[in-house]
C-alpha atoms as a printed R data frame, in Angstrom:
    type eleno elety resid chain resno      x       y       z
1   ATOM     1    CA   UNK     A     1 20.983 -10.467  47.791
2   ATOM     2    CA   UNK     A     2 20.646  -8.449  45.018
3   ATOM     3    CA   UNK     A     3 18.726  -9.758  41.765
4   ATOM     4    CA   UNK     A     4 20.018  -9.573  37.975
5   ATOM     5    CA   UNK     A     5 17.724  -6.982  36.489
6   ATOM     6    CA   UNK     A     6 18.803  -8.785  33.104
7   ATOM     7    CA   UNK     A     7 17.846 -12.283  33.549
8   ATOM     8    CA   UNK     A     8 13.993 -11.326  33.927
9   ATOM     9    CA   UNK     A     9 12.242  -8.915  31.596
10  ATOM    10    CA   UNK     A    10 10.625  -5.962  33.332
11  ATOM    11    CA   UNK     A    11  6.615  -6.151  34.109
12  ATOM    12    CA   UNK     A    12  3.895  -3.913  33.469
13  ATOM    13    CA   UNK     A    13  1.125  -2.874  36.124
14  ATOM    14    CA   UNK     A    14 -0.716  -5.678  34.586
15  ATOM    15    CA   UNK     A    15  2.433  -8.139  35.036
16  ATOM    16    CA   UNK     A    16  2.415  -8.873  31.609
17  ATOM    17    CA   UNK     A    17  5.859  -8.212  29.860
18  ATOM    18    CA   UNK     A    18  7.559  -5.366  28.775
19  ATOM    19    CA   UNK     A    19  9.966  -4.872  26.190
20  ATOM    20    CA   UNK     A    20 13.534  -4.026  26.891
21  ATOM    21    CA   UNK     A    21 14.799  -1.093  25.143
22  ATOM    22    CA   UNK     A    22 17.168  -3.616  23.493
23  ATOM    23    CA   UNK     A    23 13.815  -5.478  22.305
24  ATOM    24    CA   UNK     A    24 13.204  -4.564  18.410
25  ATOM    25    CA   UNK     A    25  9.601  -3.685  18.268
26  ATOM    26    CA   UNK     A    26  7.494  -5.900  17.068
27  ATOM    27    CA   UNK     A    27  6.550  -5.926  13.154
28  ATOM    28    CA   UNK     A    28  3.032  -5.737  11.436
29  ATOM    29    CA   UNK     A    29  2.315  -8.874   9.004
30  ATOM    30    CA   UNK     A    30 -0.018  -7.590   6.699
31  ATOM    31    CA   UNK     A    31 -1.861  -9.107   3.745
32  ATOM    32    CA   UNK     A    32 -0.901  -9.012   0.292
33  ATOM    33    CA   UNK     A    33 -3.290  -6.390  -0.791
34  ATOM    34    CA   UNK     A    34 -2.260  -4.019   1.662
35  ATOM    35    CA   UNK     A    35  0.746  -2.746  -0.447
36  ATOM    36    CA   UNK     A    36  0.570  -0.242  -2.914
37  ATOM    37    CA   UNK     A    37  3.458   0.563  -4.241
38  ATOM    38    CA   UNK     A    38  6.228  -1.371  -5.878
39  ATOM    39    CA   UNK     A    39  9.694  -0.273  -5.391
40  ATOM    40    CA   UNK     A    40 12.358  -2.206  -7.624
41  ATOM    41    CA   UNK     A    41 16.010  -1.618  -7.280
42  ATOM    42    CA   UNK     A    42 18.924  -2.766  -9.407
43  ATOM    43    CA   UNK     A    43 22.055  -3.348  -6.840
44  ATOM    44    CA   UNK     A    44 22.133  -4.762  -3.745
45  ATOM    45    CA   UNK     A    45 23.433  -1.280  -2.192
46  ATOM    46    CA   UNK     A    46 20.273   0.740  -3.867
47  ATOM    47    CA   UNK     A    47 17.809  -1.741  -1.569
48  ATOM    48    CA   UNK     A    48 20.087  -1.602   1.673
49  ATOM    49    CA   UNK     A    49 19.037   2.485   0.932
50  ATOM    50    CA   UNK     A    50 15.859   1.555   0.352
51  ATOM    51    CA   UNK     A    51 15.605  -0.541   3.221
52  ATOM    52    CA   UNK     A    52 16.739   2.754   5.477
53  ATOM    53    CA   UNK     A    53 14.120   4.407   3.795
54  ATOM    54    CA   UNK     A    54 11.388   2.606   5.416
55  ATOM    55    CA   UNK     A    55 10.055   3.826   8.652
56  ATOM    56    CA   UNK     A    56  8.339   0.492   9.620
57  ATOM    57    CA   UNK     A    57  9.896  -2.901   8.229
58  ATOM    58    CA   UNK     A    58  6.710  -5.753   8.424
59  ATOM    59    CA   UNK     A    59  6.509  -9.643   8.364
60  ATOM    60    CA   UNK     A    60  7.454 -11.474   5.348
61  ATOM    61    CA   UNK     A    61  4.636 -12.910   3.351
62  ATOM    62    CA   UNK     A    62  4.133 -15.964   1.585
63  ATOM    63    CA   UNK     A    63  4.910 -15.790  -2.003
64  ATOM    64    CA   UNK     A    64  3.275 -18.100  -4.911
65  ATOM    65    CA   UNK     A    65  5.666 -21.125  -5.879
66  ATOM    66    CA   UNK     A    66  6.739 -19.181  -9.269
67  ATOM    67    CA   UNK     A    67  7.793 -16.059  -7.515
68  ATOM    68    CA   UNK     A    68 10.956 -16.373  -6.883
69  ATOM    69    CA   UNK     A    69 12.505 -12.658  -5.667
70  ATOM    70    CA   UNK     A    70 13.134 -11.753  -2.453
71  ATOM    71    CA   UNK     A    71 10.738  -9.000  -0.622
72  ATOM    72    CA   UNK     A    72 11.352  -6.508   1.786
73  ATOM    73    CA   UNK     A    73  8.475  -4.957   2.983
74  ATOM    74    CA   UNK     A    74  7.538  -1.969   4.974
75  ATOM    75    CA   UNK     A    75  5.771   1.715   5.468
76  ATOM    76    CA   UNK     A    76  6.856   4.412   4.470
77  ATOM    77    CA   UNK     A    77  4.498   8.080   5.910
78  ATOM    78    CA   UNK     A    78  1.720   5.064   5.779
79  ATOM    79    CA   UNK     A    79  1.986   3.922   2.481
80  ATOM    80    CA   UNK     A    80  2.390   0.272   2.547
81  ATOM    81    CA   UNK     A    81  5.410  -0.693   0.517
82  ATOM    82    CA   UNK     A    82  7.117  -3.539  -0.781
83  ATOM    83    CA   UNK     A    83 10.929  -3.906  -2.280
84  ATOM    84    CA   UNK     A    84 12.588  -6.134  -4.632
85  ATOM    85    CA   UNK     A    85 16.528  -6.086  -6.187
86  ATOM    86    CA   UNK     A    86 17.238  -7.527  -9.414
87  ATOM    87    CA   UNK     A    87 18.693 -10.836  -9.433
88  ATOM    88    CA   UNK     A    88 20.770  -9.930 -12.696
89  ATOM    89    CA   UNK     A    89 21.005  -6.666 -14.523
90  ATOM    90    CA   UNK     A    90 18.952  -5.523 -17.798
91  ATOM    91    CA   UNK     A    91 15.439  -5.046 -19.124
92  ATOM    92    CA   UNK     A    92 14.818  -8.614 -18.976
93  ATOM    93    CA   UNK     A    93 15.273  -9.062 -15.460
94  ATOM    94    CA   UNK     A    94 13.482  -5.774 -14.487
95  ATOM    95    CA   UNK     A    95 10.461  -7.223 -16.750
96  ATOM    96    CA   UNK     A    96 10.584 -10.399 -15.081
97  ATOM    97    CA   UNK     A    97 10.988  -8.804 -11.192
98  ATOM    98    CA   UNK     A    98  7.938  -6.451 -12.038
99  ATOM    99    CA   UNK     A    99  5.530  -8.872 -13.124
100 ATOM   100    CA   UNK     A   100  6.284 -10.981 -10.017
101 ATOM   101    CA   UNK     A   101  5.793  -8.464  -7.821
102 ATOM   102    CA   UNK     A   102  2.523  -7.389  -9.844
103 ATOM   103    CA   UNK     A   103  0.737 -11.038  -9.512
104 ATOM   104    CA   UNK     A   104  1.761 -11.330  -5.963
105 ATOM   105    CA   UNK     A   105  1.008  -8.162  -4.458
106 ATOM   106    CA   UNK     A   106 -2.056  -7.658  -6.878
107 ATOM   107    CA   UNK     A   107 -3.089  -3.763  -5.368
108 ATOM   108    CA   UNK     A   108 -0.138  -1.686  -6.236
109 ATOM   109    CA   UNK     A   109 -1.030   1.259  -7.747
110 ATOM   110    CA   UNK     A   110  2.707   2.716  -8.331
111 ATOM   111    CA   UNK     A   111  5.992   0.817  -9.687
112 ATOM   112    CA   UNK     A   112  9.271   2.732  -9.182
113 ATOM   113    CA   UNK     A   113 12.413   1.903 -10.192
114 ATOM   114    CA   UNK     A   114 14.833   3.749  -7.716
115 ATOM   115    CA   UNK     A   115 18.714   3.621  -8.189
116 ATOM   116    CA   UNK     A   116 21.717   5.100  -8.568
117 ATOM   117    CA   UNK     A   117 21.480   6.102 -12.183
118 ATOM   118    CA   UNK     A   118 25.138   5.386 -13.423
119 ATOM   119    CA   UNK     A   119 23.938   7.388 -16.557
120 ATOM   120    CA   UNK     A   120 23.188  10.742 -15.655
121 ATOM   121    CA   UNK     A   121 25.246  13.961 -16.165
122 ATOM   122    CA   UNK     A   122 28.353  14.765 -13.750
123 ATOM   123    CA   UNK     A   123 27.045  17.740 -12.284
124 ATOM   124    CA   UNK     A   124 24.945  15.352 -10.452
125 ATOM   125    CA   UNK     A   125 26.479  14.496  -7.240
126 ATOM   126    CA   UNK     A   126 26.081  11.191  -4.855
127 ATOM   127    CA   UNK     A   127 23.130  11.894  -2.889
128 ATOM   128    CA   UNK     A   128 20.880  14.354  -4.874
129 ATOM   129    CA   UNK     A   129 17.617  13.669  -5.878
130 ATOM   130    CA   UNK     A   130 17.255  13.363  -9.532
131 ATOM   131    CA   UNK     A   131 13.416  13.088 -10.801
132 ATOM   132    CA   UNK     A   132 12.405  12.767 -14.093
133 ATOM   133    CA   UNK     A   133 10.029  14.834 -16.045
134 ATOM   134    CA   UNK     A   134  8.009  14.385 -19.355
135 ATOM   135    CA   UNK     A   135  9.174  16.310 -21.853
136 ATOM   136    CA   UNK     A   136  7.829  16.883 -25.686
137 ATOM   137    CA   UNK     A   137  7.789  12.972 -26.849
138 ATOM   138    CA   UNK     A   138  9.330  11.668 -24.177
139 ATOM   139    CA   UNK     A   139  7.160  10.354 -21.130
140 ATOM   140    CA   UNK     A   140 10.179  10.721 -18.636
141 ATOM   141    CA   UNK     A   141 12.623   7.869 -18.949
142 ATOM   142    CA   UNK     A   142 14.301   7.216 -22.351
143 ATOM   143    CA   UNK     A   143 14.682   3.455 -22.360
144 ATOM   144    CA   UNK     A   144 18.461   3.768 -24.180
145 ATOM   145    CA   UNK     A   145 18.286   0.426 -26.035
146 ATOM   146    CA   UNK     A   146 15.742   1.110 -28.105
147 ATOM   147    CA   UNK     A   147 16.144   2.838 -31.145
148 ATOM   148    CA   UNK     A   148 17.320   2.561 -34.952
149 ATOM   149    CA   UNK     A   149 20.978   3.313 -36.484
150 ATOM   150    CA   UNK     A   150 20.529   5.679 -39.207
151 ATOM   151    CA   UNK     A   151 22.470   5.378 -42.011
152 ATOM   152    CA   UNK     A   152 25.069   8.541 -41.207
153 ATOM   153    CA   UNK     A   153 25.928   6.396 -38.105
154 ATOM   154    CA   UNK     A   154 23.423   8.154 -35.515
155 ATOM   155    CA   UNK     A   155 21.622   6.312 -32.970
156 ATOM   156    CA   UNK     A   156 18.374   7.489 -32.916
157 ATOM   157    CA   UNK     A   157 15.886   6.610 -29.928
158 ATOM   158    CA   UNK     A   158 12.390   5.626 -31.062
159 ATOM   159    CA   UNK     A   159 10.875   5.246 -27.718
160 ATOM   160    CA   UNK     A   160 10.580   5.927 -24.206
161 ATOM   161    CA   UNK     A   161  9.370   4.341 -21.325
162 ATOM   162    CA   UNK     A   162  5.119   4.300 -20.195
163 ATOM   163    CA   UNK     A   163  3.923   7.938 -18.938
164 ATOM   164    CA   UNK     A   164  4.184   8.327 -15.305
165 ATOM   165    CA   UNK     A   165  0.780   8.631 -13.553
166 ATOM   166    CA   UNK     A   166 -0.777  12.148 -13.433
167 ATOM   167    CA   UNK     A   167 -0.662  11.469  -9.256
168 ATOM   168    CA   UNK     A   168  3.244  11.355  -8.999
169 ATOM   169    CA   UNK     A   169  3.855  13.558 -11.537
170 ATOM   170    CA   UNK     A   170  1.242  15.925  -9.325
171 ATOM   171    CA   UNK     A   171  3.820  15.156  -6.137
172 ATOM   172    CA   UNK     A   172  7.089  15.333  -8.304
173 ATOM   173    CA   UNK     A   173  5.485  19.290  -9.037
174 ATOM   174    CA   UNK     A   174  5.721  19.610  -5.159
175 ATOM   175    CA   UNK     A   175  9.462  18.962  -5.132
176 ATOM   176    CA   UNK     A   176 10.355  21.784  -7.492
């Protein structure tokens, strides 16, 4: 009589259990102050990409009772990342979403905000890699709501977003 080679799993030499190559593997749980970078998307599609991005998803982690956003988190060439999307968009929520993920995963060292960037010139196309760059006054990302009308009608920006740290501006130099 011949036996269902599906209904048992197969064993090792050691008769314990092996996974079937159906199996997912099995995912790390790691502690809170293993991740060190903070990866925030706006849209729902930008963290399904970021998602893809990661080459080892882990175990979901407790969070405190006044975080409420969701985490995804993962490796990525061994850096230990974890993921949020904004609940709603603007500054506000972005704020909120980044300070969460700041008191709960206390040892990130890097906070990016990765998405589709519905601003950016038309010779960009979907799919390239757009990375921003200090330049004069400017750290890198103009925040676009701040700023002061002047009185010929000109919308003049009076800031920009924090300086990105000299270590990913070092990598970003690699890219070129």
């Amino acid at each position: 009589m011949a036996e269902n080679s599906q209904s048992q799993p197969e064993q090792s030499v050691s008769g314990q259990n092996k996974a079937s190559p159906d199996t997912p593997p099995c995912r790390k749980r790691l502690q809170h102050d293993a991740y060190t970078i903070g990866w925030v998307c706006a849209l729902p599609k930008e963290q399904t990409a970021a998602r893809a991005m990661l080459d080892k998803e882990h175990e979901p982690l407790p969070t405190p009772r006044n975080d409420h956003n969701a985490y995804t988190l993962g490796s990525i060439r061994g850096h230990n990342v974890v993921i949020a999307c904004l609940p709603n968009m603007g500054t506000n929520s972005a704020a909120t979403v980044a300070t969460s993920m700041i008191n709960t995963f206390q040892s990130i060292r890097f906070g990016l905000m990765v998405g589709i960037g519905g601003g950016i010139p038309s010779k960009v196309s979907l799919g390239d890699v757009v990375v921003s760059q200090p330049v004069a006054d400017y750290h890198g990302v103009i925040q676009w709501d701040m700023g002061k009308l002047e009185r010929d009608g000109r919308f003049v920006h009076t800031g920009s977003l924090n300086r990105p740290p000299n270590a990913l501006l070092n990598a970003s130099n690699q890219l070129k």
